[in-house]
KOLFIRO-629987 format. One record per residue (C-alpha): chain; residue in one letter; x, y, z; residue number from 0. Coordinates in Angstrom, 1 decimal, always signed. Each point is the difference from the previous one (the first is absolute). Layout:
<recs>
<rec><ch>A</ch><aa>A</aa><c1>X</c1><c2>Y</c2><c3>Z</c3><i>NUM</i></rec>
...
</recs>
This chain:
<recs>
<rec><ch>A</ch><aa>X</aa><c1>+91.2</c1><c2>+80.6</c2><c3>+132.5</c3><i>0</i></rec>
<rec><ch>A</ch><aa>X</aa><c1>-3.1</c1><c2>+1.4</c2><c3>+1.5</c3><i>1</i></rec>
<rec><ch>A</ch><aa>X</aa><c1>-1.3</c1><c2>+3.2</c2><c3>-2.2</c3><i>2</i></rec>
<rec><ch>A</ch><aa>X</aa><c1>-0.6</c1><c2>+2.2</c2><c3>+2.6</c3><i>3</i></rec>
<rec><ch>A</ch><aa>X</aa><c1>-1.3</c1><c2>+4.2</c2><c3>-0.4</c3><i>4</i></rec>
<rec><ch>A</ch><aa>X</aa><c1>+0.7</c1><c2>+2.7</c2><c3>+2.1</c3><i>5</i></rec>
<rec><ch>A</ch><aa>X</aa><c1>-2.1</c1><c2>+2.7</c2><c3>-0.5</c3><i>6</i></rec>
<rec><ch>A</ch><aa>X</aa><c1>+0.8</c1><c2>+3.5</c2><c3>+1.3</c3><i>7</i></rec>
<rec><ch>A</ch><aa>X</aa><c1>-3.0</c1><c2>+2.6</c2><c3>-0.4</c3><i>8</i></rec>
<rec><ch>A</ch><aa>X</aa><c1>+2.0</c1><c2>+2.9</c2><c3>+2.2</c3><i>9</i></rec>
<rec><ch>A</ch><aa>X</aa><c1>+2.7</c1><c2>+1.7</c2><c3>+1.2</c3><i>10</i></rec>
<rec><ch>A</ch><aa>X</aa><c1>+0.0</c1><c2>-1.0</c2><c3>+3.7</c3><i>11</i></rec>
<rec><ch>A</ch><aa>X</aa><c1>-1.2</c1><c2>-3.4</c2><c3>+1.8</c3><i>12</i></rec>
<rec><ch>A</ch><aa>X</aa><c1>-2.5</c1><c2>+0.4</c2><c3>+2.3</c3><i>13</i></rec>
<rec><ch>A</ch><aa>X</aa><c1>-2.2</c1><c2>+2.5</c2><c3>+1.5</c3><i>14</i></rec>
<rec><ch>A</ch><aa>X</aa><c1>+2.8</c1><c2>+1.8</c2><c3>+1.9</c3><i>15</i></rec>
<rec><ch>A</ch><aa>X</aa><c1>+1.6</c1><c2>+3.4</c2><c3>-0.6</c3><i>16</i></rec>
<rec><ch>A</ch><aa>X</aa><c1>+1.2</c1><c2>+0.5</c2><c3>-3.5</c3><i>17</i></rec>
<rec><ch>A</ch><aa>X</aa><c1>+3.9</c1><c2>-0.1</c2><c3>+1.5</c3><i>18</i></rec>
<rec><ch>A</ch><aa>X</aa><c1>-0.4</c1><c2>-3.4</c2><c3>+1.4</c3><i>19</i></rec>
<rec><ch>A</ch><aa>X</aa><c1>-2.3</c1><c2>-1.4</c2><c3>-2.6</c3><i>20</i></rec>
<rec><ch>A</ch><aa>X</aa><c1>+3.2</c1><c2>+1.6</c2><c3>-2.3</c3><i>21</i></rec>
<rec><ch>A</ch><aa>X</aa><c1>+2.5</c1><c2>-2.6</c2><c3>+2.7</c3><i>22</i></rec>
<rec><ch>A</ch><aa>X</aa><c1>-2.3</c1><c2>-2.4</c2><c3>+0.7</c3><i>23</i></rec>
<rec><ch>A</ch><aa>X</aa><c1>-0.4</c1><c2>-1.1</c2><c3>-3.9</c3><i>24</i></rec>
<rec><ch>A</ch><aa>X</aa><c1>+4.1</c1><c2>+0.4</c2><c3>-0.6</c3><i>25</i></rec>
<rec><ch>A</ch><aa>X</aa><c1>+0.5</c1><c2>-2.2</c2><c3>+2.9</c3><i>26</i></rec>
<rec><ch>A</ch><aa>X</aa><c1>-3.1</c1><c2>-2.9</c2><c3>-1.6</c3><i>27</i></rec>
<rec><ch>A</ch><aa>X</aa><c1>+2.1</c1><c2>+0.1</c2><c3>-3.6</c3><i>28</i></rec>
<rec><ch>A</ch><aa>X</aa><c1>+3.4</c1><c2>+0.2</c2><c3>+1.6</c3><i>29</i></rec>
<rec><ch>A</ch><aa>X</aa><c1>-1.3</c1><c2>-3.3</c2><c3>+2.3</c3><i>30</i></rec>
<rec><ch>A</ch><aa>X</aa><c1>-1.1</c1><c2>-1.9</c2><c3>-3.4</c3><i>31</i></rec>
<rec><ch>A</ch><aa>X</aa><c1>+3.5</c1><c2>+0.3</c2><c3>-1.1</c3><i>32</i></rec>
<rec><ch>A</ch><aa>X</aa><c1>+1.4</c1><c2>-0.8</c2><c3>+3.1</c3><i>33</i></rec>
<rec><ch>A</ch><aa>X</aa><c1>-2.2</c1><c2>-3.3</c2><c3>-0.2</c3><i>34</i></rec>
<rec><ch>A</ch><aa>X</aa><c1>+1.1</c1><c2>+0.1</c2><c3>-3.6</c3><i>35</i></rec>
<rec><ch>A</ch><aa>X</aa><c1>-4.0</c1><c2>-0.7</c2><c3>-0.7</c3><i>36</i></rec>
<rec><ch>A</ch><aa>X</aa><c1>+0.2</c1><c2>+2.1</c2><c3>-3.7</c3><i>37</i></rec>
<rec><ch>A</ch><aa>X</aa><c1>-3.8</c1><c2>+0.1</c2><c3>-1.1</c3><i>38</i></rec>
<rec><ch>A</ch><aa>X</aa><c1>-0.2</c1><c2>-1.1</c2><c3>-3.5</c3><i>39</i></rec>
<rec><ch>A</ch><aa>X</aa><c1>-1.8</c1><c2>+3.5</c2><c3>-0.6</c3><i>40</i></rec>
<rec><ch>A</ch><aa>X</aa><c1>-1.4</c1><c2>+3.2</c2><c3>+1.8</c3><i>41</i></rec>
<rec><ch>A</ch><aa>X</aa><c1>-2.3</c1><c2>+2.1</c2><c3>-1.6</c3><i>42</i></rec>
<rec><ch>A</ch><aa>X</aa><c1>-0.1</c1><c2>+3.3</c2><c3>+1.3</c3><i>43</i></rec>
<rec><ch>A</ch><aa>X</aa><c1>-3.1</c1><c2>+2.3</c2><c3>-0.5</c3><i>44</i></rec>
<rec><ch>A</ch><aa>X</aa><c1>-1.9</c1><c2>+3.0</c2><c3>+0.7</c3><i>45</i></rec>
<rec><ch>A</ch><aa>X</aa><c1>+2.5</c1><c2>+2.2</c2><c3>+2.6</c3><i>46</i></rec>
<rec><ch>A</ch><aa>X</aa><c1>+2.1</c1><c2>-3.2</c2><c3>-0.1</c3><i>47</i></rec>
<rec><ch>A</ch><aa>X</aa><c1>+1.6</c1><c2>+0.4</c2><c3>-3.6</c3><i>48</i></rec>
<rec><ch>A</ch><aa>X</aa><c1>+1.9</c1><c2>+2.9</c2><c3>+2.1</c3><i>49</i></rec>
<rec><ch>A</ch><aa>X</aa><c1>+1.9</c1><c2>-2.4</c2><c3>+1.8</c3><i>50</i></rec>
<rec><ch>A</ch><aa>X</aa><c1>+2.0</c1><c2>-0.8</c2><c3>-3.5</c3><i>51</i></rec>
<rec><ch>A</ch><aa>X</aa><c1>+0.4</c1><c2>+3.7</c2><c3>-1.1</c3><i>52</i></rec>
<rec><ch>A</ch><aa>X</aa><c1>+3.1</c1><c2>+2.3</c2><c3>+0.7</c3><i>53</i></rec>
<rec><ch>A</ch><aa>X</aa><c1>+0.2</c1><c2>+1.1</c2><c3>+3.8</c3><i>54</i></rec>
<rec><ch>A</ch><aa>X</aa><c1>-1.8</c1><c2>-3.3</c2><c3>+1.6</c3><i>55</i></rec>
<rec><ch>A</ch><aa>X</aa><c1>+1.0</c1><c2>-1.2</c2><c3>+3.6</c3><i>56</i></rec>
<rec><ch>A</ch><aa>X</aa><c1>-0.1</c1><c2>-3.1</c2><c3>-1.2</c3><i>57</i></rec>
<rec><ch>A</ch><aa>X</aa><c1>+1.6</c1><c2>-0.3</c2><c3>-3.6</c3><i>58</i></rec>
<rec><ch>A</ch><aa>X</aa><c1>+3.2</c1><c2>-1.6</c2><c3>+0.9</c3><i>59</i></rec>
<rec><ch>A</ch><aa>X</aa><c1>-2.1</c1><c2>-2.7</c2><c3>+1.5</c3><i>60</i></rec>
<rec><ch>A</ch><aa>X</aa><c1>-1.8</c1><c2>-0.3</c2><c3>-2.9</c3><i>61</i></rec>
<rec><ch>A</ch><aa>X</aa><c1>+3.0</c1><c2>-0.2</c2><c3>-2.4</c3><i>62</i></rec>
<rec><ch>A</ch><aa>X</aa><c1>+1.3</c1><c2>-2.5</c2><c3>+1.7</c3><i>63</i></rec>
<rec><ch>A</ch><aa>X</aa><c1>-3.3</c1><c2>-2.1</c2><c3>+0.1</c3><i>64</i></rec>
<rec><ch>A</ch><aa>X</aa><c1>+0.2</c1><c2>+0.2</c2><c3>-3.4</c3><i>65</i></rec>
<rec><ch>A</ch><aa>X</aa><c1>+3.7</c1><c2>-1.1</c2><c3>-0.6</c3><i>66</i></rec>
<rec><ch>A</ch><aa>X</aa><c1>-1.0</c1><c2>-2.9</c2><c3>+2.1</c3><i>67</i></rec>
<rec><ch>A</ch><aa>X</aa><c1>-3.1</c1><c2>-1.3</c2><c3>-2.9</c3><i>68</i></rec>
<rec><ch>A</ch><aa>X</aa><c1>-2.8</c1><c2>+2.1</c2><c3>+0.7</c3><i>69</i></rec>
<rec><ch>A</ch><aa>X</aa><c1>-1.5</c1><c2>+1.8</c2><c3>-2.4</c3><i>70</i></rec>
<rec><ch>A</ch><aa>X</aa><c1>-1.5</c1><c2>+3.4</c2><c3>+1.0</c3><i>71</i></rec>
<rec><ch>A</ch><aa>X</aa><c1>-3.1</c1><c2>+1.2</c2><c3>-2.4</c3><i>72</i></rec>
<rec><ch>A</ch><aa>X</aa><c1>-1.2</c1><c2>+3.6</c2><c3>+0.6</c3><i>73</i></rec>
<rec><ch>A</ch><aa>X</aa><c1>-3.1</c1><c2>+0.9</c2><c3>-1.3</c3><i>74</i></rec>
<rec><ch>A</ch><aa>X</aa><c1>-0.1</c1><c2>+2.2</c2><c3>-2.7</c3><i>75</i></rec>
<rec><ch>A</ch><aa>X</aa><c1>-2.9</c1><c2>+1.8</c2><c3>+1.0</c3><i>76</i></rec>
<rec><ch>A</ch><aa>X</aa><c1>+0.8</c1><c2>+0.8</c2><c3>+3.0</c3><i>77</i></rec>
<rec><ch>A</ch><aa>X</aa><c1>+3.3</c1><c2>+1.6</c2><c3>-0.6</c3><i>78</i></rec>
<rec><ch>A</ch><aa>X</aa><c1>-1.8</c1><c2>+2.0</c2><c3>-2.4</c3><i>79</i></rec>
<rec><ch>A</ch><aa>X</aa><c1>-2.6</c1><c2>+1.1</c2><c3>+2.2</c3><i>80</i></rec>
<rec><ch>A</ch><aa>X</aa><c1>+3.1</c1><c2>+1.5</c2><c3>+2.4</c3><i>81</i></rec>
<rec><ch>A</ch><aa>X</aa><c1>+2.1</c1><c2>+0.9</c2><c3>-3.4</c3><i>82</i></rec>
<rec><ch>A</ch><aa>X</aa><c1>+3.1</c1><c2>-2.6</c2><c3>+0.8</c3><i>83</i></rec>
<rec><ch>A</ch><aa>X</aa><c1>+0.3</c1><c2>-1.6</c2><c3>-3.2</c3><i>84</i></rec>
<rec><ch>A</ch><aa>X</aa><c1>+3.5</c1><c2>+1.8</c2><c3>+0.0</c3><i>85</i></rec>
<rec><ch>A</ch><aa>X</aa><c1>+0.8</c1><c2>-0.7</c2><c3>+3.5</c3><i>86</i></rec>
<rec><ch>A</ch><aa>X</aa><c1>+0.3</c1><c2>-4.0</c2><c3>+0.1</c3><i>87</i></rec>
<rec><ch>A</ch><aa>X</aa><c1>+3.0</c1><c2>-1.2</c2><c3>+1.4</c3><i>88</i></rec>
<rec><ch>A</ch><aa>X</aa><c1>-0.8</c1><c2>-3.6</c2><c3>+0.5</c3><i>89</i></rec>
<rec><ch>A</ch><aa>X</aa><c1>-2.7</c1><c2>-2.2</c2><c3>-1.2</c3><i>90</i></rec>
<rec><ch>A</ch><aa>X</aa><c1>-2.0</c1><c2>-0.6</c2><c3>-3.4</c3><i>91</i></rec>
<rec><ch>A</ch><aa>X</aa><c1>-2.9</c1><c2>+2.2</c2><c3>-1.4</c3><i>92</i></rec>
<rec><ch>A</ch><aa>X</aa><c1>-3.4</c1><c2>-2.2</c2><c3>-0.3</c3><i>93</i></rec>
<rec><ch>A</ch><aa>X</aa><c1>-3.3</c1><c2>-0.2</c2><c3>-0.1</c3><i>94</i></rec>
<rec><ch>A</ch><aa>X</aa><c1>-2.8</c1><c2>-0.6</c2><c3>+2.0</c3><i>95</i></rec>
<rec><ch>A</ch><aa>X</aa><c1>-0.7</c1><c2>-3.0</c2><c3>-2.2</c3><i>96</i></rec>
<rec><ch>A</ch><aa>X</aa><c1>+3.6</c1><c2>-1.5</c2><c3>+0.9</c3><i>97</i></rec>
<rec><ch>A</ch><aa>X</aa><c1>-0.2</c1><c2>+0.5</c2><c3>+3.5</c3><i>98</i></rec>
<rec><ch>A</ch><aa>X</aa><c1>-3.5</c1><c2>-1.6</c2><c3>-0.3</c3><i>99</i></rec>
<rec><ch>A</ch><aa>X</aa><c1>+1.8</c1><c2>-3.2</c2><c3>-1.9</c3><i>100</i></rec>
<rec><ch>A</ch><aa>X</aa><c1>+2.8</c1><c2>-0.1</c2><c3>+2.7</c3><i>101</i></rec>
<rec><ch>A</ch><aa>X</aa><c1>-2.1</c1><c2>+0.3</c2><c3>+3.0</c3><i>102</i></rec>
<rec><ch>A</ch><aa>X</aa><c1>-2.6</c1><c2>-2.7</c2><c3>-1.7</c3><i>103</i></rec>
<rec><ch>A</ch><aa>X</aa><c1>+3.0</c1><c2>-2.2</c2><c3>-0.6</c3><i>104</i></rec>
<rec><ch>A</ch><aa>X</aa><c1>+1.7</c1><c2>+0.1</c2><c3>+3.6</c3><i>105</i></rec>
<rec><ch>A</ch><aa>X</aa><c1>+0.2</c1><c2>-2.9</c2><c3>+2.4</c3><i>106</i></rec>
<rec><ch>A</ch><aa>X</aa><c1>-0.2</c1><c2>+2.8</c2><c3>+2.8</c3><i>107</i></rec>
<rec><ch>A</ch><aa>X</aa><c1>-0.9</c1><c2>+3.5</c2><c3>+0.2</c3><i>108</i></rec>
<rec><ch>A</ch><aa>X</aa><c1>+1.6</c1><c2>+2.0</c2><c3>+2.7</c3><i>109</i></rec>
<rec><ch>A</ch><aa>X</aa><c1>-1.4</c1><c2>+3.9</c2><c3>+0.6</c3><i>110</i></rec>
<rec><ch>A</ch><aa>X</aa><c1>+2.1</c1><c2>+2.5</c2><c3>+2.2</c3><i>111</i></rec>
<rec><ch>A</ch><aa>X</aa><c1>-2.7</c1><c2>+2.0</c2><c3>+1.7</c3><i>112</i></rec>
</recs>
């Protein structure tokens, strides 16, 4: 199996209005399980570590990725920058330096912009 990284770095997708940046990046995670394509991980940071906190658009799409196999790392200091250590709902707390070793590791990288 391919070893494949998703990387989200916001909250939206794309350069559109924050409300259908909001849709348009439910409707790209609900399509990878639709495809059942299940990253092996996604790293989520800067504004992206939101995405896995309490109150996301997209966190039952997320916890469902993660059912499926992939892991979900959050960097830590990034959720401390925005104070949402207490607010995870999904995912696992890591460093820069483990995203570093996943990303160095992948077979693909693939960035939601």
């Amino acid at each position: 199996m391919e070893n494949v990284v998703l990387q989200l770095s916001k909250t939206t997708m794309g350069t559109a209005p924050e409300e259908l940046g909001t849709l348009l990046l439910k409707n790209y995670l609900s399509a990878l399980l639709a495809e059942a394509f299940y990253p092996s991980f996604i790293t989520l940071y800067a504004d992206g570590v939101k995405l896995a906190c309490e109150n996301s658009a997209v966190l039952h799409e997320l916890q469902q990725l993660q059912e499926k196999g992939s892991v979900l790392l959050l960097c830590k200091t990034c959720l401390t920058y925005f104070s949402l250590l207490d607010k995870v709902k999904v995912g696992v707390v890591a460093t820069m330096t483990d995203i570093v070793t996943v990303q160095r590791k992948a077979d693909k990288m693939l960035s939601v912009v």
